[in-house]
N, C-alpha and C positions, 0 to 999 in steps of 0.2 A: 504494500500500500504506500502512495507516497508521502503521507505523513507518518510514516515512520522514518523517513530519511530528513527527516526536520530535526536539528535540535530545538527546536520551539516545543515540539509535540511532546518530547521530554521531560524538558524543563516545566511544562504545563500538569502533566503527572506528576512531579517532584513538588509541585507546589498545591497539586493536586495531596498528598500524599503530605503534605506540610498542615497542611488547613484541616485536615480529617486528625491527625496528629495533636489538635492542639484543643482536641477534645472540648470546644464552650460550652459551659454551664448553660449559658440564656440558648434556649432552642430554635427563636426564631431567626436571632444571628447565626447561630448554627448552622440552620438551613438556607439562609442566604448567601455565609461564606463559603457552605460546600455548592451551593444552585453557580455559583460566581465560577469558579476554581473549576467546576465541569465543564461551566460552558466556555471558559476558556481555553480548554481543549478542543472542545468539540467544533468548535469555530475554526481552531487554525488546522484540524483534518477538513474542515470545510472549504476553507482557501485553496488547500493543497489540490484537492478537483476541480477549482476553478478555474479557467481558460483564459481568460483578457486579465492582462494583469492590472489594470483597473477594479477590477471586479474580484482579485484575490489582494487585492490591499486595503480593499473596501472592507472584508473579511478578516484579515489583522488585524485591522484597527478596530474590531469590537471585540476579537480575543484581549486585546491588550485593556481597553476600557475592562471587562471580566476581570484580569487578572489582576490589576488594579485595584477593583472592588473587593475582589475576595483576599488581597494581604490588608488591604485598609477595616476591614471587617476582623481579619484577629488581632491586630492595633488595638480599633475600638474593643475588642474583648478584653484585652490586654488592660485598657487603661479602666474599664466598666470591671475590673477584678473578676470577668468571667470566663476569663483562663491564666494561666503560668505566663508572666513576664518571657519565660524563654521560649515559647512560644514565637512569634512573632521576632526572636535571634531567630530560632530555626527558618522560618520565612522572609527572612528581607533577602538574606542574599540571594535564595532563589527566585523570588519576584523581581529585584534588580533584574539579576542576568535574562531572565524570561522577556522584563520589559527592553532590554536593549535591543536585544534580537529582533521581538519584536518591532520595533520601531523601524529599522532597517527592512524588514519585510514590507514594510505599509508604504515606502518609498518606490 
């Protein structure tokens, strides 16, 4: 499949796999930062099928907006004490590197 030759697609599981990790307490955050963190996958295997590269960087850039939301979602747990402070250590650098990559896709 070609989003497996992505490191986005990855790193998008890694932060996927960060976010699931970081266990929040408050449930509806919960399910918003895992709803964030999937579809931040799911999007950039969706780009990967896409043909005009207008129309596959149209598709990055809402994986990236995702993944965005879902490290900024165990932040806000973070600081709301509805998970472990090192949480969110475990998640920045993969959202970083996730967002740079992306960015350069969206171009």
């Amino acid at each position: 499949m070609p989003h497996h030759k992505l490191r986005a697609y990855q790193l998008a599981l890694d932060l996927l796999s960060a976010v699931k990790n970081a266990e929040i307490r408050d449930g509806k955050l919960r399910d918003q930062a895992m709803r964030a963190a999937k579809s931040a996958a799911l999007n950039i295997a969706e780009a990967a099928g896409r043909v005009s590269p207008a129309d596959r960087a149209r598709v990055f850039a809402i994986a990236r907006g995702e993944a965005m939301e879902a490290a900024a979602a165990v932040e806000i747990a973070v600081m709301s004490a509805d998970c472990e402070p090192s949480a969110f250590d475990a998640c920045l650098p993969i959202a970083d590197e996730l967002l740079a990559v992306l960015t350069g896709l969206c171009r």
